[in-house]
N, C-alpha and C positions, 0 to 999 in steps of 0.2 A: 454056384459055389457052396451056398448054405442051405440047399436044397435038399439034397440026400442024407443026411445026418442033421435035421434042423433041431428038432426035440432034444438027440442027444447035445448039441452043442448049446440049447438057452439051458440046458439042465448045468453042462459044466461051466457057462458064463457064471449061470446064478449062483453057484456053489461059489466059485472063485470071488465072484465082487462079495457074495458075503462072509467069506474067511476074511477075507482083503481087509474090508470093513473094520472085525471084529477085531483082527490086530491091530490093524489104527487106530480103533479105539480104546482098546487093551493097551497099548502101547501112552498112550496121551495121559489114559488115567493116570497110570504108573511115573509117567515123567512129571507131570504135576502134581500130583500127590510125595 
C-alpha cells in the first residue's frame, strides 16, 4: 500500500503533522495570551 510512493508520503506525513503542530501551537499561544 505504502510501498510505491513511500518517501514521498513520510515527506507529505511530516510536512502535515508539522504545519498541524505549528497551528496548534500558534493557535494555543494566541488563545492564552
Amino acid at each position: 500500500m505504502f510501498k510505491r510512493n513511500y518517501r514521498k508520503n513520510i515527506g507529505l506525513m511530516a510536512g502535515v503533522e508539522f504545519f498541524a503542530f505549528l497551528g496548534i501551537t500558534s493557535f494555543w499561544i494566541l488563545f492564552l495570551s
